[in-house]
N, CA, C and O of each residue as an XYZ file, in Angstrom:
460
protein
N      19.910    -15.577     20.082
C      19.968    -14.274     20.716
C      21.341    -14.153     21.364
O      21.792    -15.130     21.960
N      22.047    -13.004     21.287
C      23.641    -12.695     21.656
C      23.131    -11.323     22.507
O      22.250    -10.559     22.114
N      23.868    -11.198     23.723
C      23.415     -9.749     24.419
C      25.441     -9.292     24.066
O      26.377    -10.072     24.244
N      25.513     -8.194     23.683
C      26.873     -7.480     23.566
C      26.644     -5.985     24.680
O      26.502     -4.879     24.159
N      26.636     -6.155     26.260
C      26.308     -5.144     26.944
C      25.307     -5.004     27.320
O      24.649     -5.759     28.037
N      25.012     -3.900     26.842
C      23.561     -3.179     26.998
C      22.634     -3.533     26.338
O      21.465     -3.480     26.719
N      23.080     -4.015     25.070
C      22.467     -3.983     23.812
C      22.331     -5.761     23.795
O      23.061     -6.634     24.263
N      20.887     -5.819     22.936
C      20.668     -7.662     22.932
C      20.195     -7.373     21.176
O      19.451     -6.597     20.575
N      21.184     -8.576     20.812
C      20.605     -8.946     19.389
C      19.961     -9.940     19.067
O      20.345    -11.062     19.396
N      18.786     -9.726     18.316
C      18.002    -11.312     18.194
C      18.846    -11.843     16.317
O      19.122    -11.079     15.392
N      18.998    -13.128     16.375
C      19.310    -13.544     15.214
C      18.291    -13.949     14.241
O      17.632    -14.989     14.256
N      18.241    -12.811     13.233
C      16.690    -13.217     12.318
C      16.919    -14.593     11.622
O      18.039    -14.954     11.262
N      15.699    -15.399     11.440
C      15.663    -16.365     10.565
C      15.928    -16.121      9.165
O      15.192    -15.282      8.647
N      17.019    -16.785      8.252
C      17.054    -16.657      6.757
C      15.991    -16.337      5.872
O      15.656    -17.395      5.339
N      15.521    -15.701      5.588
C      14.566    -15.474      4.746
C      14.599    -15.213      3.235
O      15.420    -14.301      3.333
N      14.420    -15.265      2.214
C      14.754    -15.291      0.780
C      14.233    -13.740      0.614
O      13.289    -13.392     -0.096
N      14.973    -12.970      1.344
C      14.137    -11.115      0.973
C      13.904    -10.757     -0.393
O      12.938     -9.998     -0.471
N      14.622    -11.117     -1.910
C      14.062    -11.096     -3.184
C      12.973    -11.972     -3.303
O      12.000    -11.280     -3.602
N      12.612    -13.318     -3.203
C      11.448    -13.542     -3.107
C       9.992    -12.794     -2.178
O       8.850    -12.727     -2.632
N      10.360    -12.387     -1.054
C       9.426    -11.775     -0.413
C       9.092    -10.447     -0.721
O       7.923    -10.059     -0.700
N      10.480     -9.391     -1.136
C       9.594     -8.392     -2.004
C       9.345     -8.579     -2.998
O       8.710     -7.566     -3.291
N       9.369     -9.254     -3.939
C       8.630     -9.830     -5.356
C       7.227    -10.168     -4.912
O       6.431     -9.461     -5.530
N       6.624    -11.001     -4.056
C       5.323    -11.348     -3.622
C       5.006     -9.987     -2.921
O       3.835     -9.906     -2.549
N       5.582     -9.190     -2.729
C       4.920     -7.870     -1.833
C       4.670     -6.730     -2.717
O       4.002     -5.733     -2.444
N       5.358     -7.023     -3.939
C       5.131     -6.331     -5.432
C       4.098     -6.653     -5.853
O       3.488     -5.806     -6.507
N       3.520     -7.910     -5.667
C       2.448     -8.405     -6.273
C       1.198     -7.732     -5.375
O       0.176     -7.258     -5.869
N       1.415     -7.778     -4.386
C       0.267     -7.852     -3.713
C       0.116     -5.851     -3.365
O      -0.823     -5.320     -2.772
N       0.950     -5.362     -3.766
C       1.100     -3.737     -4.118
C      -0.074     -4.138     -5.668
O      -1.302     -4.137     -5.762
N       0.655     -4.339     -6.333
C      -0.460     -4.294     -7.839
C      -1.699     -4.852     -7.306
O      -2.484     -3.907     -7.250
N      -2.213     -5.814     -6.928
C      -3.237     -6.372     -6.390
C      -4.206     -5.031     -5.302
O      -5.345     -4.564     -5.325
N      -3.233     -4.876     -4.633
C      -4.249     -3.903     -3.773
C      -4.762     -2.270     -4.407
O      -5.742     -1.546     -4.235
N      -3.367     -2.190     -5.293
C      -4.175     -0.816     -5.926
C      -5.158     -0.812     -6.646
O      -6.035      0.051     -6.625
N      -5.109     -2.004     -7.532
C      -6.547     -2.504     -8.661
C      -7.809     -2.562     -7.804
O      -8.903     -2.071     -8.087
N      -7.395     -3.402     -6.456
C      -8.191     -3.099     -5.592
C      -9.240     -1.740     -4.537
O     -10.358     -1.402     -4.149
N      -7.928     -1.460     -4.544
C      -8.629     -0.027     -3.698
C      -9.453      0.916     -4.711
O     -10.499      1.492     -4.414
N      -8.764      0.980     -6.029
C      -9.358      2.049     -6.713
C     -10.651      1.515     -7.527
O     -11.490      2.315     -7.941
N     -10.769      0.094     -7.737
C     -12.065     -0.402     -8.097
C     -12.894     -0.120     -7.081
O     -13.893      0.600     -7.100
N     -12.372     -0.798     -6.089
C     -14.077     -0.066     -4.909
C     -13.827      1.262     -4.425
O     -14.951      1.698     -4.177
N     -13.275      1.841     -4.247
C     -13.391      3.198     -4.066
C     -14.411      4.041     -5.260
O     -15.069      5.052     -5.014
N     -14.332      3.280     -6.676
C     -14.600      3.992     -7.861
C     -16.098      3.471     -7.557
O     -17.006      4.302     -7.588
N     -16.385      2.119     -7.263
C     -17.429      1.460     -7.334
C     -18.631      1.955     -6.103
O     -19.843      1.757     -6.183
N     -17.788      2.746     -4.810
C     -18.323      3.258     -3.626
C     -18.902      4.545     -4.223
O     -20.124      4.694     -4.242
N     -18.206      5.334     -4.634
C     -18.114      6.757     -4.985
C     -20.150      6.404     -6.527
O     -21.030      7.012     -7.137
N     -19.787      5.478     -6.326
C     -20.841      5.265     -7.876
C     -22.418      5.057     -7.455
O     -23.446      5.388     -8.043
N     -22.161      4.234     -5.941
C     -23.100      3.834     -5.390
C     -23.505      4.842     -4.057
O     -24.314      4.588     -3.165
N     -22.783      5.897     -4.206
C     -23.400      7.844     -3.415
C     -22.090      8.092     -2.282
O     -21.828      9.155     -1.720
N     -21.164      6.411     -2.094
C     -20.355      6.846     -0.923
C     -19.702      8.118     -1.122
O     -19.689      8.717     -2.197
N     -19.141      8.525     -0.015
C     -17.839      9.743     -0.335
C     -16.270      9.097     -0.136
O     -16.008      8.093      0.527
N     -15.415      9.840     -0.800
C     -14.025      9.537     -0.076
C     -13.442     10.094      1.406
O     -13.387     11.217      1.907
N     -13.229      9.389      1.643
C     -12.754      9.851      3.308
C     -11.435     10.467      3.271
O     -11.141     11.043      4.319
N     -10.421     10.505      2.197
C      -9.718     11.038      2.348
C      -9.394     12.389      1.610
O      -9.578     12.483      0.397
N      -8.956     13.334      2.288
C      -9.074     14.734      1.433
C      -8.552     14.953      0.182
O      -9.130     15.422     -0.798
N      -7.187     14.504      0.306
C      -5.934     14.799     -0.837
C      -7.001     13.939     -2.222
O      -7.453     14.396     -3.272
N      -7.092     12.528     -1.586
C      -7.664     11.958     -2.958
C      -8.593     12.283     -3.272
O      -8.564     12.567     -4.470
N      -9.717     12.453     -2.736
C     -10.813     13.370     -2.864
C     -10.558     14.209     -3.950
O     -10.891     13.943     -5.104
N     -10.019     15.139     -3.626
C      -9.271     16.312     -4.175
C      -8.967     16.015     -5.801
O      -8.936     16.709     -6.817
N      -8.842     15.163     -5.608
C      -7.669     14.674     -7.366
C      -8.581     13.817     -7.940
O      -8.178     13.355     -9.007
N      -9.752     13.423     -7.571
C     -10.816     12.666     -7.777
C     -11.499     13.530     -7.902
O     -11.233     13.775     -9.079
N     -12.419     14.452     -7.559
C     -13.397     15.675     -8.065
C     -12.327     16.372     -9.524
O     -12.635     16.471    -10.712
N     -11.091     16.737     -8.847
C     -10.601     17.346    -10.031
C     -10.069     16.767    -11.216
O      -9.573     17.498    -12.074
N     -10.108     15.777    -11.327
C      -9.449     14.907    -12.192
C      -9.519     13.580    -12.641
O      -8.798     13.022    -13.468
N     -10.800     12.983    -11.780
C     -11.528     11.582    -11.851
C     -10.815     10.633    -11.739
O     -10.307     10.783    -10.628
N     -10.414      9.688    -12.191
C     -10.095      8.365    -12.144
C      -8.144      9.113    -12.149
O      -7.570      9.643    -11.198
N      -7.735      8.928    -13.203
C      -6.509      9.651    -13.816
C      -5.905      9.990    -12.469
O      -5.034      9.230    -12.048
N      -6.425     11.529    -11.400
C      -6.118     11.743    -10.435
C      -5.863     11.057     -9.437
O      -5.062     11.500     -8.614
N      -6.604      9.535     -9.209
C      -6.598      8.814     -8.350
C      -5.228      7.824     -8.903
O      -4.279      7.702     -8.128
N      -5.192      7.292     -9.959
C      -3.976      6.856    -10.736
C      -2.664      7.803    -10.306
O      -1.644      7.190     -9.992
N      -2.643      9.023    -10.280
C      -1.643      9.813    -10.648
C      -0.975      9.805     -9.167
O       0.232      9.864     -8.933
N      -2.060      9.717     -8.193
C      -1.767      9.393     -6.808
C      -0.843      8.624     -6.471
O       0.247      8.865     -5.952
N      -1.483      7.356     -6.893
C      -0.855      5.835     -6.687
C       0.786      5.826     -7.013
O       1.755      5.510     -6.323
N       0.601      6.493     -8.874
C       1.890      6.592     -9.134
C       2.319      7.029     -8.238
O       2.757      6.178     -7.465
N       2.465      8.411     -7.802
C       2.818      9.310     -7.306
C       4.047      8.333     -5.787
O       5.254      8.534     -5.650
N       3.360      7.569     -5.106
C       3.298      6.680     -3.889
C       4.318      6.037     -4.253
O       5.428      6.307     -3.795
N       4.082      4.913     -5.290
C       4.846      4.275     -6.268
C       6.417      4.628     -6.301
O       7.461      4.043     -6.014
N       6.097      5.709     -6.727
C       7.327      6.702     -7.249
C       8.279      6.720     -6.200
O       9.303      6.038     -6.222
N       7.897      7.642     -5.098
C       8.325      7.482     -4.132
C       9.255      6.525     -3.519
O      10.467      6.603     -3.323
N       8.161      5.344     -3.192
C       9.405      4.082     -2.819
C      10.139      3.464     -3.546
O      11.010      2.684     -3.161
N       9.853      3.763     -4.782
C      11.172      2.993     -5.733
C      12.070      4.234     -5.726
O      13.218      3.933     -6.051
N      11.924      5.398     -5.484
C      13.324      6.074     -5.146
C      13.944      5.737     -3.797
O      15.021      5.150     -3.691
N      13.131      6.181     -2.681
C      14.117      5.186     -1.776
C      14.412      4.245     -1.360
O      15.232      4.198     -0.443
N      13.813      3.076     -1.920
C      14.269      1.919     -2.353
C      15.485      1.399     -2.074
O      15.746      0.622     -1.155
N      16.384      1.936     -3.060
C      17.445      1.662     -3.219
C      18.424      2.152     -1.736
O      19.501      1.572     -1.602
N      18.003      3.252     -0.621
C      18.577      3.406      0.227
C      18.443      2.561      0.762
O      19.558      2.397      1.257
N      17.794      1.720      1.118
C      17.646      0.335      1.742
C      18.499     -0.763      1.936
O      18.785     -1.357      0.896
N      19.198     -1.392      3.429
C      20.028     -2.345      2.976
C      19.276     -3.460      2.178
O      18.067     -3.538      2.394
N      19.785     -4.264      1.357
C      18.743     -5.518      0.566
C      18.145     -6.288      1.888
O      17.327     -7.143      1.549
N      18.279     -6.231      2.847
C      17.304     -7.297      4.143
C      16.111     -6.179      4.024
O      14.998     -6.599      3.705
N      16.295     -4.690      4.279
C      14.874     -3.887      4.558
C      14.060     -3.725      3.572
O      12.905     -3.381      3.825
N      14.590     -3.994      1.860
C      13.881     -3.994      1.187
C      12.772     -3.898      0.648
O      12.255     -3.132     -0.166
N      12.322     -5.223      1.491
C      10.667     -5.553      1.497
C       9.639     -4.276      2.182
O       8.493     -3.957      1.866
N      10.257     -3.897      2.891
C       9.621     -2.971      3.846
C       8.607     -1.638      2.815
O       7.599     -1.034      3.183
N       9.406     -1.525      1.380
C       8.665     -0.596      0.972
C       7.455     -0.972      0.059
O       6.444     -0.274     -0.027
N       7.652     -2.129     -0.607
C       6.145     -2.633     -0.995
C       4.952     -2.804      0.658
O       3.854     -2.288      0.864
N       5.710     -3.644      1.461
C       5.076     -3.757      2.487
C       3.776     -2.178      2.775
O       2.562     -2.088      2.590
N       4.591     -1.401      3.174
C       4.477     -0.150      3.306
C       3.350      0.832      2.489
O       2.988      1.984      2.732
N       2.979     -0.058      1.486
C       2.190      0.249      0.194
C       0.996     -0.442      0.366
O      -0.098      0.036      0.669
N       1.330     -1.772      0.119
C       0.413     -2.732      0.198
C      -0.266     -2.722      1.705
O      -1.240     -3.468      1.604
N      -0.205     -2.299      2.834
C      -0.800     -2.381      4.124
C      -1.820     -1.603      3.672
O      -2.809     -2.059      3.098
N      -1.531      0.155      4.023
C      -2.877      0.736      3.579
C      -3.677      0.422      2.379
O      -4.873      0.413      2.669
N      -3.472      0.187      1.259
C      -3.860     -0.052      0.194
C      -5.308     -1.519      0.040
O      -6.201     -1.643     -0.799
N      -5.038     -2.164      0.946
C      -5.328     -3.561      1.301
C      -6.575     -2.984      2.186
O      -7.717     -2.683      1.839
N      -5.960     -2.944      3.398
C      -7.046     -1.905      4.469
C      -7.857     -0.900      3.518
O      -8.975     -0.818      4.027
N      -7.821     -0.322      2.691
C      -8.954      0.318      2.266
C      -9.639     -0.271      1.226
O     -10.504      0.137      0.450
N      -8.918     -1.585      1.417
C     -10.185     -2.312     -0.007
C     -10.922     -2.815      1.177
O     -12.118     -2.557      1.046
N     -10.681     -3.383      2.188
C     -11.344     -4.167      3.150
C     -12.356     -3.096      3.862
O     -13.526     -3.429      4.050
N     -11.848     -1.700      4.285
C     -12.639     -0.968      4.475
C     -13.831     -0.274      3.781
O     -14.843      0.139      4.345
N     -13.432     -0.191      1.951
C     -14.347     -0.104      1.170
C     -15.446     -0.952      0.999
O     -16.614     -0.583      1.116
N     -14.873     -2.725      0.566
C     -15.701     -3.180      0.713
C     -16.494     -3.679      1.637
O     -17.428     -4.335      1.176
N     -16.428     -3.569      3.129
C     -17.525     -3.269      4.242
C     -18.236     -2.318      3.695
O     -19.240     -2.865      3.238
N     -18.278     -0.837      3.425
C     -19.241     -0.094      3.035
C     -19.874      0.120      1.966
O     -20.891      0.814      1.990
N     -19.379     -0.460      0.752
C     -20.207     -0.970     -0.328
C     -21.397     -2.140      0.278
O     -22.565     -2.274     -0.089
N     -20.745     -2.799      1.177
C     -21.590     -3.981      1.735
C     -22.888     -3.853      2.819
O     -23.619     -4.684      3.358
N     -22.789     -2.371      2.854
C     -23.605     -1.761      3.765
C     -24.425     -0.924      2.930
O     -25.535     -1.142      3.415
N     -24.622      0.003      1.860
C     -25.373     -0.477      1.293
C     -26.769     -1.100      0.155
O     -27.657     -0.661     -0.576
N     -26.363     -2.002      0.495
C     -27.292     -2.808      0.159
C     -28.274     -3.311      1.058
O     -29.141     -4.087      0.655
C-alpha cells in the first residue's frame, strides 16, 4: 500500500487475468445451460418466470426467445469488452456469470419446493 496525498493505493496481487477470464468464460457457458435448463424445467413443472422481459420472449417465442436473450447479454459484453484495460477484463464474464448462477441456485430451490 503507497498513500500519494489524499489518495491511498493498494498494490493488487499478480494475477494471470487471461487465465481468470477464460475460467469465467467457462463458468458464463456453464451457468446459461444452467439457468435456462431449470428455468425451462420450472416453467414445465407450473412455476412462472419472475422476470418480465424474459417472460415476455418466453410466452412469445419459447425457448429461442430465452436463447436470443442470452445472446443478446453475450453480445453486449463482448462489445465492450474490448474497452476494458486487459486487468478489468474479467469483470465482464464475471458480470454474466453472477446473475446467471444465482438464478440457477434460485431456480433450483423452487423446483425443490415442489416436490
Amino acid at each position: 500500500m503507497s498513500s500519494d496525498g489524499a489518495y491511498v493505493q493498494y498494490d493488487l496481487p499478480d494475477i494471470d487475468t487471461v487465465a481468470l477470464e477464460r475460467a469465467l468464460w467457462v463458468l458464463v457457458a456453464l451457468s446459461l445451460i444452467g439457468d435456462v435448463v431449470t428455468t425451462f424445467v420450472g416453467l414445465h413443472l407450473g412455476l412462472a418466470e419472475s422476470n418480465p422481459v424474459a417472460r415476455s420472449a418466453i410466452e412469445g417465442y419459447g425457448l429461442l426467445g430465452m436463447l436470443v436473450l442470452k445472446a443478446l447479454a453475450i453480445g453486449v459484453g463482448l462489445v465492450c469488452r474490448p474497452l476494458l484495460p486487459e486487468a478489468y477484463r474479467p469483470i465482464v464474464p464475471a458480470g454474466l456469470a453472477l446473475p446467471w448462477t444465482i438464478a440457477v441456485f434460485i431456480n433450483l430451490y423452487m423446483i425443490s419446493m415442489t416436490f
